[in-house]
Gaussian input, Z-matrix of N, CA and C with variables (Angstrom, degrees):
# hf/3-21g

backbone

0 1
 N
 C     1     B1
 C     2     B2     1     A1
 N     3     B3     2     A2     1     D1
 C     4     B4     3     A3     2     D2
 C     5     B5     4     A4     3     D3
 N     6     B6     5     A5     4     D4
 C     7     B7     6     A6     5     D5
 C     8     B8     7     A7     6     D6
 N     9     B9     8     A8     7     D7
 C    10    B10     9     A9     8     D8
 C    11    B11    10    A10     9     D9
 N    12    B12    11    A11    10    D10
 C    13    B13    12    A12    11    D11
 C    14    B14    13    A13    12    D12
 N    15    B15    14    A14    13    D13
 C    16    B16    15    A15    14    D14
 C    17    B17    16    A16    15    D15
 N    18    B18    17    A17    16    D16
 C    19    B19    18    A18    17    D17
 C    20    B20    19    A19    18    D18
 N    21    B21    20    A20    19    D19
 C    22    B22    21    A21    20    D20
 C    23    B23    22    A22    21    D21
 N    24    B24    23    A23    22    D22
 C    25    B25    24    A24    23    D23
 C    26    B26    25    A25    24    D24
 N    27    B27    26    A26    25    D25
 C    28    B28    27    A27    26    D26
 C    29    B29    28    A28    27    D27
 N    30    B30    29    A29    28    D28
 C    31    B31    30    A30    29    D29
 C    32    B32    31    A31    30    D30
 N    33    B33    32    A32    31    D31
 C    34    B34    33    A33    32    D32
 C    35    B35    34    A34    33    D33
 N    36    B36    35    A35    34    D34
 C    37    B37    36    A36    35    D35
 C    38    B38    37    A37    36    D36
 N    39    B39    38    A38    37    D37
 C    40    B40    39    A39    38    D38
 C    41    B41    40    A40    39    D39
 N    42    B42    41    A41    40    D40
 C    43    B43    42    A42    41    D41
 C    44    B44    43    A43    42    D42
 N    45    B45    44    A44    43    D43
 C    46    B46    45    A45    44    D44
 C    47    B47    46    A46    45    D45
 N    48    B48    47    A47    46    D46
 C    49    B49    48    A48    47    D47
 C    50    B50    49    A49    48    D48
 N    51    B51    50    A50    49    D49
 C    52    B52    51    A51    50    D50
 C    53    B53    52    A52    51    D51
 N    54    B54    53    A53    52    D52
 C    55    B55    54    A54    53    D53
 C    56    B56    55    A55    54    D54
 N    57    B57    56    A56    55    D55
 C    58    B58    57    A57    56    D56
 C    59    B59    58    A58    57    D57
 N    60    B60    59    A59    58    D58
 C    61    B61    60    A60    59    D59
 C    62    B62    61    A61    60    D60
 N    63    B63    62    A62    61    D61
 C    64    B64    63    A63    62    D62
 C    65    B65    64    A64    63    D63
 N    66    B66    65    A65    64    D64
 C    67    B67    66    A66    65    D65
 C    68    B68    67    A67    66    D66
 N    69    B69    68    A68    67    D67
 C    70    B70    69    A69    68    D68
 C    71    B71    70    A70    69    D69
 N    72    B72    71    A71    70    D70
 C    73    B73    72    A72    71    D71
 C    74    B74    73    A73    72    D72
 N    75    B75    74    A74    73    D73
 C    76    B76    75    A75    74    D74
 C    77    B77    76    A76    75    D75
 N    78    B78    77    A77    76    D76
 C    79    B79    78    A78    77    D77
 C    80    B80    79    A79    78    D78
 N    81    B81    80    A80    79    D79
 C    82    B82    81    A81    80    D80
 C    83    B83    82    A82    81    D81
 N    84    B84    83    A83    82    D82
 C    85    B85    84    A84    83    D83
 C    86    B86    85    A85    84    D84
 N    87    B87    86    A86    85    D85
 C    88    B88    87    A87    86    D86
 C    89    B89    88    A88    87    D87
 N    90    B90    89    A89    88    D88
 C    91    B91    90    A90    89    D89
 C    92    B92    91    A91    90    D90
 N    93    B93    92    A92    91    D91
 C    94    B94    93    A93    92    D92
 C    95    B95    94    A94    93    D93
 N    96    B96    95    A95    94    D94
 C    97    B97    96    A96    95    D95
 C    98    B98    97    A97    96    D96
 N    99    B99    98    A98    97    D97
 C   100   B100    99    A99    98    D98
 C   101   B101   100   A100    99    D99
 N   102   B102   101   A101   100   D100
 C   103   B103   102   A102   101   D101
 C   104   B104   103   A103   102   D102
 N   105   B105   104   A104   103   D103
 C   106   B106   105   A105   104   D104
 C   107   B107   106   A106   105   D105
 N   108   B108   107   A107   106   D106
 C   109   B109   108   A108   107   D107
 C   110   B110   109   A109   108   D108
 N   111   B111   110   A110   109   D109
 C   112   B112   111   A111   110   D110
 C   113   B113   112   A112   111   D111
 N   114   B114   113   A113   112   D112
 C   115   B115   114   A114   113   D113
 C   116   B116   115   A115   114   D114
 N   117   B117   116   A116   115   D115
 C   118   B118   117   A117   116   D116
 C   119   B119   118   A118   117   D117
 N   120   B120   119   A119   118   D118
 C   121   B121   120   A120   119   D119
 C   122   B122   121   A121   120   D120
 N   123   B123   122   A122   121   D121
 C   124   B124   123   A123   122   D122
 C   125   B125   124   A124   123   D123
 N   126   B126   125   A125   124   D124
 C   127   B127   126   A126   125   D125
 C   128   B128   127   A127   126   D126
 N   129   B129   128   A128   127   D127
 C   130   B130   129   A129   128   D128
 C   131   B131   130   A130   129   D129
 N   132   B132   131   A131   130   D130
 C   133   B133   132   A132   131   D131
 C   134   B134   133   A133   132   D132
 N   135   B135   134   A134   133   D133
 C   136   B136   135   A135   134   D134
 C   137   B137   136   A136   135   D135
 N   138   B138   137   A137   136   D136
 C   139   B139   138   A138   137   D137
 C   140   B140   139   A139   138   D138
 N   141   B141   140   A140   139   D139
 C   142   B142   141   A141   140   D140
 C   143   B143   142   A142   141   D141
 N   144   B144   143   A143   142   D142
 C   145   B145   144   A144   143   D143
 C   146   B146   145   A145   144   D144
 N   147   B147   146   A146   145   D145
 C   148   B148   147   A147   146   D146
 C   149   B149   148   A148   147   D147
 N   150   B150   149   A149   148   D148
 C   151   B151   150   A150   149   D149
 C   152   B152   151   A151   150   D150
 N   153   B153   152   A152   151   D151
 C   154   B154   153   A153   152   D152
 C   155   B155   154   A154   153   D153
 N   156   B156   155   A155   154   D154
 C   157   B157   156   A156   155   D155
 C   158   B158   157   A157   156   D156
 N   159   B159   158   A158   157   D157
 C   160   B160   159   A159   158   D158
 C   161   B161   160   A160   159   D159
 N   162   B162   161   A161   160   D160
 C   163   B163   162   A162   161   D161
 C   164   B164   163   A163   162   D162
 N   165   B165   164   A164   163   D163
 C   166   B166   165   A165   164   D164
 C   167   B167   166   A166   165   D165
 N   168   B168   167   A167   166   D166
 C   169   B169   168   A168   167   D167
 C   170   B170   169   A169   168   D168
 N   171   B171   170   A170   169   D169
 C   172   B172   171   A171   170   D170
 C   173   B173   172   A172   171   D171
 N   174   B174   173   A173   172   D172
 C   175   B175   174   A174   173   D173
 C   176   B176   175   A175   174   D174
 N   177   B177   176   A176   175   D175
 C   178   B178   177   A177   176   D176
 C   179   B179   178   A178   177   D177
 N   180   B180   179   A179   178   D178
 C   181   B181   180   A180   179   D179
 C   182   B182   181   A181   180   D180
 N   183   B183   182   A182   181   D181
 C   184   B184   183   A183   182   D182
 C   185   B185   184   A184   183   D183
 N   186   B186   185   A185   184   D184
 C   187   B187   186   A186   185   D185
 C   188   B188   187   A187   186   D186
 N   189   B189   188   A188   187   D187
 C   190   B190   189   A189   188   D188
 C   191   B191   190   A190   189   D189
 N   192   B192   191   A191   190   D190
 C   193   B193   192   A192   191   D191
 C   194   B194   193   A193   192   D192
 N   195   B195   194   A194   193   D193
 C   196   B196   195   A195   194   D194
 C   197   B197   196   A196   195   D195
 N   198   B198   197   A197   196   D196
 C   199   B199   198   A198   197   D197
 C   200   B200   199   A199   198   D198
 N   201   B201   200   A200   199   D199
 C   202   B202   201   A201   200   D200
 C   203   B203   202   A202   201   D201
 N   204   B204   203   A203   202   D202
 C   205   B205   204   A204   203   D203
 C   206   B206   205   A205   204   D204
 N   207   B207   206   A206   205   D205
 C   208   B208   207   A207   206   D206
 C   209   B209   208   A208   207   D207
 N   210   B210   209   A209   208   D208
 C   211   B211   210   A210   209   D209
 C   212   B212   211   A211   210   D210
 N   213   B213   212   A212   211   D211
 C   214   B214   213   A213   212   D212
 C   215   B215   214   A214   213   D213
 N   216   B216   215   A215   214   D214
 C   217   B217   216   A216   215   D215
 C   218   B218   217   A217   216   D216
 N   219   B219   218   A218   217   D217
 C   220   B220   219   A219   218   D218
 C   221   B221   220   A220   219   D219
 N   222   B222   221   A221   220   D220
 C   223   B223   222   A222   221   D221
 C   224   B224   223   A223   222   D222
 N   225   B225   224   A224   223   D223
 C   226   B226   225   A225   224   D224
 C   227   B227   226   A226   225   D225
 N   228   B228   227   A227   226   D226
 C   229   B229   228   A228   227   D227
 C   230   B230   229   A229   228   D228
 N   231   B231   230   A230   229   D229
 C   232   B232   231   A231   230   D230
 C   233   B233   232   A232   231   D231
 N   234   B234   233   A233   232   D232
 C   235   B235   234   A234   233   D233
 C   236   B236   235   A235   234   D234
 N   237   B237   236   A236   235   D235
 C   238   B238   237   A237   236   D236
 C   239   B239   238   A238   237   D237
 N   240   B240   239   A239   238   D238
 C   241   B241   240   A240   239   D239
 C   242   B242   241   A241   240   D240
 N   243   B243   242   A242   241   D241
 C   244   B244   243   A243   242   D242
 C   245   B245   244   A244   243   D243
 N   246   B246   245   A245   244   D244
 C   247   B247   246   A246   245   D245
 C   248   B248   247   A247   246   D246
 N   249   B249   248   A248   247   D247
 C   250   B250   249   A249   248   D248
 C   251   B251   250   A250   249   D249
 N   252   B252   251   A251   250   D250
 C   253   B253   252   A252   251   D251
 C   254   B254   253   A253   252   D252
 N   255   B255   254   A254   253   D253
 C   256   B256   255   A255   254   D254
 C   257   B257   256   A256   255   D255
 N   258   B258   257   A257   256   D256
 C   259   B259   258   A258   257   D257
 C   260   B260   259   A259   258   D258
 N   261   B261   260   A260   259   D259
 C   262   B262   261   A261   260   D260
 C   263   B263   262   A262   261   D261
 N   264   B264   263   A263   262   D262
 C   265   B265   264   A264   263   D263
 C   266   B266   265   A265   264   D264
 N   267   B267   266   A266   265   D265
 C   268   B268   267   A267   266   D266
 C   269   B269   268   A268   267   D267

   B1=1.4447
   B2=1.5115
   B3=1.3428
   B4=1.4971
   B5=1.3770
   B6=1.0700
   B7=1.3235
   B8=1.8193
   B9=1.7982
   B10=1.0444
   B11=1.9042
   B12=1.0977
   B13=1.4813
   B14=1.9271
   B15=1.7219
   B16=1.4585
   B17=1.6587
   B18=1.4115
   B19=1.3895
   B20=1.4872
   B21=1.4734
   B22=1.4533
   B23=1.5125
   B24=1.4320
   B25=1.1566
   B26=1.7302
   B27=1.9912
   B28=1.4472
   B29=1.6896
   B30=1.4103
   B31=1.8311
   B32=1.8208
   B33=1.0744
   B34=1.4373
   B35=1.3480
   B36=0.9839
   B37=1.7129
   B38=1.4399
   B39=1.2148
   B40=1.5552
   B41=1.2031
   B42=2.0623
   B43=0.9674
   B44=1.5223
   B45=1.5505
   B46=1.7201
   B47=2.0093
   B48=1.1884
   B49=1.0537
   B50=1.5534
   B51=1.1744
   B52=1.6792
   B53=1.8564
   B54=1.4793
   B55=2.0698
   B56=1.8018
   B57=1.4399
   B58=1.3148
   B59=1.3620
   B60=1.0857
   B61=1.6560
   B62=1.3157
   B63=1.5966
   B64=1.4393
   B65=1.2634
   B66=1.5750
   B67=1.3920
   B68=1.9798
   B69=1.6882
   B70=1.5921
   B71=1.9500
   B72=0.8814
   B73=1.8625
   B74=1.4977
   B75=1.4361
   B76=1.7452
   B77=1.0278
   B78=1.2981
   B79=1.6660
   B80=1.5630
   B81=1.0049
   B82=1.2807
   B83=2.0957
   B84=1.7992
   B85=1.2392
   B86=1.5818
   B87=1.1548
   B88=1.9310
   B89=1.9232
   B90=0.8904
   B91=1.6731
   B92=1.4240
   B93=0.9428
   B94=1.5135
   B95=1.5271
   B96=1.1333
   B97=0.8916
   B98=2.0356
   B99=1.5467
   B100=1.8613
   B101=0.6928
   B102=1.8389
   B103=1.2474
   B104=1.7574
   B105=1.3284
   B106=1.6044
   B107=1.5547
   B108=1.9266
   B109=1.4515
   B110=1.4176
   B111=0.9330
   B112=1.5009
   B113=1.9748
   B114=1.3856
   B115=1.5055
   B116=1.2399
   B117=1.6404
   B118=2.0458
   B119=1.6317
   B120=1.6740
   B121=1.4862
   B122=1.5918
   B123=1.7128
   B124=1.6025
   B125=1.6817
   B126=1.0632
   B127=1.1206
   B128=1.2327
   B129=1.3610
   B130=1.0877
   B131=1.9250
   B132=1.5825
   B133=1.6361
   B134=1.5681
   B135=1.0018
   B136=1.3583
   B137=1.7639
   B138=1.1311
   B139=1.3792
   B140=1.3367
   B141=1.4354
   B142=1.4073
   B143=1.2257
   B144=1.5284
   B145=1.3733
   B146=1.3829
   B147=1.5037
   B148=1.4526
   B149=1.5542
   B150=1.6957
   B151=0.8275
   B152=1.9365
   B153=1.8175
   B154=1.3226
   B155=1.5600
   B156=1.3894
   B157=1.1939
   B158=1.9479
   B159=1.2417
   B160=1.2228
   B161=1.9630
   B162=1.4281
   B163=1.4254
   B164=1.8199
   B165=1.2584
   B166=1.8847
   B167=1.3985
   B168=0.8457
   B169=1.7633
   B170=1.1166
   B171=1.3970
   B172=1.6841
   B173=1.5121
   B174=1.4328
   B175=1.2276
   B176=1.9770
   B177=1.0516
   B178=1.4474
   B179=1.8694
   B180=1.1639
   B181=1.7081
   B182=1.7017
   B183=1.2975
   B184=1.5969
   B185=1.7763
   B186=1.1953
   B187=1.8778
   B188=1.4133
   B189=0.8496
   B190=2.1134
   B191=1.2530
   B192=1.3967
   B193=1.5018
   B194=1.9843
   B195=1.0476
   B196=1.8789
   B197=1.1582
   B198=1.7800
   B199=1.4605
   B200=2.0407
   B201=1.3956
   B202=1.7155
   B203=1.7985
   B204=1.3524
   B205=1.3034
   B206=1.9887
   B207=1.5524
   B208=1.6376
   B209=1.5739
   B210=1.5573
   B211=1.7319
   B212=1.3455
   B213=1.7770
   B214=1.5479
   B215=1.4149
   B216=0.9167
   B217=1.5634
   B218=1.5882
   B219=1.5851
   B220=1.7708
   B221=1.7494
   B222=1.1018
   B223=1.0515
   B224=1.2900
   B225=1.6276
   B226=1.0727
   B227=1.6261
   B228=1.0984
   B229=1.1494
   B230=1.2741
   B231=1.8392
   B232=1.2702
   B233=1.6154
   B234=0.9949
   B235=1.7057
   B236=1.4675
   B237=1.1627
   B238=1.6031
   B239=2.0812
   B240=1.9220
   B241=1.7168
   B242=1.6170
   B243=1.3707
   B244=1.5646
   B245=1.8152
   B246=1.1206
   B247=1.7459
   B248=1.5748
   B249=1.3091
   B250=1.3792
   B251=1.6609
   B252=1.1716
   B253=1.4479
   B254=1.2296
   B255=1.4989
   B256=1.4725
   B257=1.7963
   B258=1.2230
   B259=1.4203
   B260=1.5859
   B261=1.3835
   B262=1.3643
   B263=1.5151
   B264=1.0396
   B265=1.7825
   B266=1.4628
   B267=1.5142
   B268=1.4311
   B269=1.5729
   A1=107.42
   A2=127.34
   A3=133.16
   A4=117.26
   A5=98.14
   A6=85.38
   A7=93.27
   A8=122.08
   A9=118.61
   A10=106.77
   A11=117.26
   A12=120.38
   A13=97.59
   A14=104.77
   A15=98.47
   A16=92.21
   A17=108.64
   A18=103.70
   A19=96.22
   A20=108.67
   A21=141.67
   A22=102.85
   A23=111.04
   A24=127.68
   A25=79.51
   A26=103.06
   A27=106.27
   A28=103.66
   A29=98.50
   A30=90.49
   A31=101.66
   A32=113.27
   A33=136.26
   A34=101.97
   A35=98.94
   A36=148.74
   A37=146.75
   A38=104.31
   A39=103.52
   A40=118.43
   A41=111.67
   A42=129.24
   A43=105.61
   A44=126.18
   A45=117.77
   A46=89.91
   A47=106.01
   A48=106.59
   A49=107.17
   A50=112.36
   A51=95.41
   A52=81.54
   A53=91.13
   A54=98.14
   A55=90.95
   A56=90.08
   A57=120.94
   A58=134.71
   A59=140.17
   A60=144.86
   A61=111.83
   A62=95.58
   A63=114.48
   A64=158.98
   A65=127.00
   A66=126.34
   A67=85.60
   A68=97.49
   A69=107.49
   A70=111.49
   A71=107.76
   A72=122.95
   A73=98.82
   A74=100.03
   A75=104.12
   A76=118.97
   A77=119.28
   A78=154.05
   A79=89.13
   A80=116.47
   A81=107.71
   A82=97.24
   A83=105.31
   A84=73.67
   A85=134.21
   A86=92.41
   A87=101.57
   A88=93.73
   A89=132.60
   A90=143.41
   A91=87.87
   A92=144.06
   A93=149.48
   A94=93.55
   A95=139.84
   A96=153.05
   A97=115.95
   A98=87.24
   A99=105.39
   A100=97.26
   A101=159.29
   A102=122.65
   A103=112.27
   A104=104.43
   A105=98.41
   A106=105.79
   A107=112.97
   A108=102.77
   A109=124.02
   A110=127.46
   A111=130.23
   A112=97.73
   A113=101.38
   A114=145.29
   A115=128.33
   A116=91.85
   A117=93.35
   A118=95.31
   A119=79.59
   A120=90.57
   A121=99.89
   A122=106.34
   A123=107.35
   A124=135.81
   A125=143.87
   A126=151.78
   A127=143.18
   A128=143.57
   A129=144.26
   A130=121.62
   A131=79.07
   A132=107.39
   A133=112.13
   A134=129.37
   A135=130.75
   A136=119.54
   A137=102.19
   A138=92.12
   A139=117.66
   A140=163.92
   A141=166.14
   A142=137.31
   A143=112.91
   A144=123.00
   A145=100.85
   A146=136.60
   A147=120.13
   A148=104.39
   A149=127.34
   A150=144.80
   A151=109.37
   A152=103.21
   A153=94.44
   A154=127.14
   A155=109.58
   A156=110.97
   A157=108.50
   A158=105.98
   A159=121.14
   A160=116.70
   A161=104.92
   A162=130.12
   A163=115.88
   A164=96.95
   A165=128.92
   A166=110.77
   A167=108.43
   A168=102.17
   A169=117.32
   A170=120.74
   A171=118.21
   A172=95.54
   A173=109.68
   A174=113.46
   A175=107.59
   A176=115.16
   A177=147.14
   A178=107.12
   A179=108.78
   A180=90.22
   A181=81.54
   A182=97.29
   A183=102.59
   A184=99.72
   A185=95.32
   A186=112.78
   A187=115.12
   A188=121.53
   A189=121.11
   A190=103.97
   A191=126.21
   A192=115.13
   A193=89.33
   A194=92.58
   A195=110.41
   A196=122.90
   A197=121.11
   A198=128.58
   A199=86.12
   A200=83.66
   A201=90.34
   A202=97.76
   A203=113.03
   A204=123.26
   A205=94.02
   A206=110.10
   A207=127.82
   A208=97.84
   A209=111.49
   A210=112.60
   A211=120.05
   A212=99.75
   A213=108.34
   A214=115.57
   A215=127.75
   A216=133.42
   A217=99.75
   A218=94.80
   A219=119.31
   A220=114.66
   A221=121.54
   A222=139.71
   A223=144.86
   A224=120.83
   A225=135.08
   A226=116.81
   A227=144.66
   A228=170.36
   A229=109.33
   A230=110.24
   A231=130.85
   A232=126.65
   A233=115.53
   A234=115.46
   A235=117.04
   A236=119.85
   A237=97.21
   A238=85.54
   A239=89.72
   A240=97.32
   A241=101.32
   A242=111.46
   A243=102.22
   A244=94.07
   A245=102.57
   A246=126.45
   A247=101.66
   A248=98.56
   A249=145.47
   A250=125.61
   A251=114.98
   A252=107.84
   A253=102.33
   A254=137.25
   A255=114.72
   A256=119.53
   A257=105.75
   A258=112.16
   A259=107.33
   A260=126.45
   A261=142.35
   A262=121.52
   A263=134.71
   A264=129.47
   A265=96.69
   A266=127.42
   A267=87.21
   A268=128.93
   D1=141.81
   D2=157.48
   D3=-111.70
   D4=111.01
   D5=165.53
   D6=-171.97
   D7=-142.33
   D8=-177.21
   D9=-140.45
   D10=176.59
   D11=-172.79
   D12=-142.00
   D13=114.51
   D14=-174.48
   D15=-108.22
   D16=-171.23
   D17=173.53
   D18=-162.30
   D19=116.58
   D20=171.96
   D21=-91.34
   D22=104.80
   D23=146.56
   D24=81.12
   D25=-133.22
   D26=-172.04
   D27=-77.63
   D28=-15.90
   D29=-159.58
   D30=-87.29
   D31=157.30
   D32=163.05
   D33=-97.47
   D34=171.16
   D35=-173.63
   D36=-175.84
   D37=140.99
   D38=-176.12
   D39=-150.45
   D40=131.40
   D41=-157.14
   D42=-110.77
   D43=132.03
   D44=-170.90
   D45=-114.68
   D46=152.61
   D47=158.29
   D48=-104.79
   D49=-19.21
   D50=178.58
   D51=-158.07
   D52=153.76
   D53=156.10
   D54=-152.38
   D55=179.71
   D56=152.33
   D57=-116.82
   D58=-164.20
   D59=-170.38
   D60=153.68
   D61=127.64
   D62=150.04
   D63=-108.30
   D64=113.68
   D65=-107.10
   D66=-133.87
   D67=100.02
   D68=177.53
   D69=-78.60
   D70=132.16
   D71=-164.21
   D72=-129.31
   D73=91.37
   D74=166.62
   D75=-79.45
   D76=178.77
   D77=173.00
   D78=-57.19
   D79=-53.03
   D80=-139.09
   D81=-100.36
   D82=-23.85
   D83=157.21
   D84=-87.63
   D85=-9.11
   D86=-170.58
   D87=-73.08
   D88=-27.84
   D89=165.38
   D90=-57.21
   D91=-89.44
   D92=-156.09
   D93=-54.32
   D94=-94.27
   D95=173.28
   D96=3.63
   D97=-57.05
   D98=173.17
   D99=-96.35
   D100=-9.88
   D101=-177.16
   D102=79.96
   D103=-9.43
   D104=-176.59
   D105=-132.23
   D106=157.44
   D107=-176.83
   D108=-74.60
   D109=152.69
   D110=-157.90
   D111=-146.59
   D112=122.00
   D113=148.65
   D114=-95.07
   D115=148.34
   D116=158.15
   D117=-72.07
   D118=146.18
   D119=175.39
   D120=-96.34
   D121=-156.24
   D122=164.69
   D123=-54.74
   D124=45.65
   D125=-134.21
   D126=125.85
   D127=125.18
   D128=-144.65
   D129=-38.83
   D130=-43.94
   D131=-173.47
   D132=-91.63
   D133=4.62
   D134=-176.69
   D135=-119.30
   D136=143.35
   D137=-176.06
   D138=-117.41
   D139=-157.51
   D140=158.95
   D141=-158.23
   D142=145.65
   D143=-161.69
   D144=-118.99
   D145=155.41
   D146=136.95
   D147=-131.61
   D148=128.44
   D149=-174.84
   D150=-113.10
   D151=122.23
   D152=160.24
   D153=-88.69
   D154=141.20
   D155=-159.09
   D156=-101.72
   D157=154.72
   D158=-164.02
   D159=-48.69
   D160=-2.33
   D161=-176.83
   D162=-104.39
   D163=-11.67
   D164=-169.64
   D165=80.00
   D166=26.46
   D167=-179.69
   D168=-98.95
   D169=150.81
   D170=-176.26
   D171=-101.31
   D172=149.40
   D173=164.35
   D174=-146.68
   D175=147.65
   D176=-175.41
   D177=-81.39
   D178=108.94
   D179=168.49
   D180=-131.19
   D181=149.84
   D182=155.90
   D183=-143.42
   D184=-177.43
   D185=-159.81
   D186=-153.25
   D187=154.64
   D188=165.32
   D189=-96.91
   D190=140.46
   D191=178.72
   D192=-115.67
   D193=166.62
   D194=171.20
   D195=177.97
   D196=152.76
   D197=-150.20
   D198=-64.92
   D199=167.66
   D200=164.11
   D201=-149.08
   D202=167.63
   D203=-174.88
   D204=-64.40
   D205=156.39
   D206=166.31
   D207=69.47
   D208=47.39
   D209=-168.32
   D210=5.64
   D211=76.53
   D212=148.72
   D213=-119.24
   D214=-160.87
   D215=-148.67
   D216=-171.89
   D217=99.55
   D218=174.53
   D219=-62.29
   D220=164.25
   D221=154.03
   D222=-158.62
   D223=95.26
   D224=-143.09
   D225=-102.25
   D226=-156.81
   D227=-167.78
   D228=-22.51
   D229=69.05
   D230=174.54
   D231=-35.13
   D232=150.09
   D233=177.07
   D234=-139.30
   D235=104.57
   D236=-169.38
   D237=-111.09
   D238=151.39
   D239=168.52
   D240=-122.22
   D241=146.35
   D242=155.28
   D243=150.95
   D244=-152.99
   D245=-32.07
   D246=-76.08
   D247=155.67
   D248=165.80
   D249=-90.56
   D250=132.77
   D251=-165.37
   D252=-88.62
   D253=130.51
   D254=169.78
   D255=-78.01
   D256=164.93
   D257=-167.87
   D258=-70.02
   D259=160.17
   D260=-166.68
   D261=-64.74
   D262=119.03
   D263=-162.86
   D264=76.06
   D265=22.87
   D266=164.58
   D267=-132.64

């Protein structure tokens, strides 16, 4: 960080002209977050879902996630697999 730290009266303060940070994004919050379960997908950068759908079918989507400027969090180059029948009694 650069910047400086003044101190008014009892209180401090501190002013940055610039920083950095590094900001860890689990599985488990991006799951919380959607409401849905979340894996590595095929590849380092990708992650995965499988959702049954209102017809019974399973289907596979996975995605790349990455930082974006005003801390949001992209998600690009969708993949959907399916459907898949699920198995009997279940």
């Amino acid at each position: 960080m650069d910047g400086r730290v003044d101190e008014v009266g009892r209180r401090q303060r501190g002013r940055a002209r610039s920083a950095e940070a590094t900001v860890f994004l689990s599985y488990a919050d991006l799951s919380d977050a959607l409401g849905l379960e979340l894996t590595r997908g095929y590849g380092s950068d990708r992650i995965r879902t499988r959702v049954l759908t209102t017809l019974g079918f399973e289907v596979t989507a996975t995605t790349t996630v990455s930082a974006a400027s005003g801390n949001r969090v992209t998600f690009k180059d969708f993949k959907v697999a399916g459907p898949r029948r699920p198995a009997r009694g279940r």
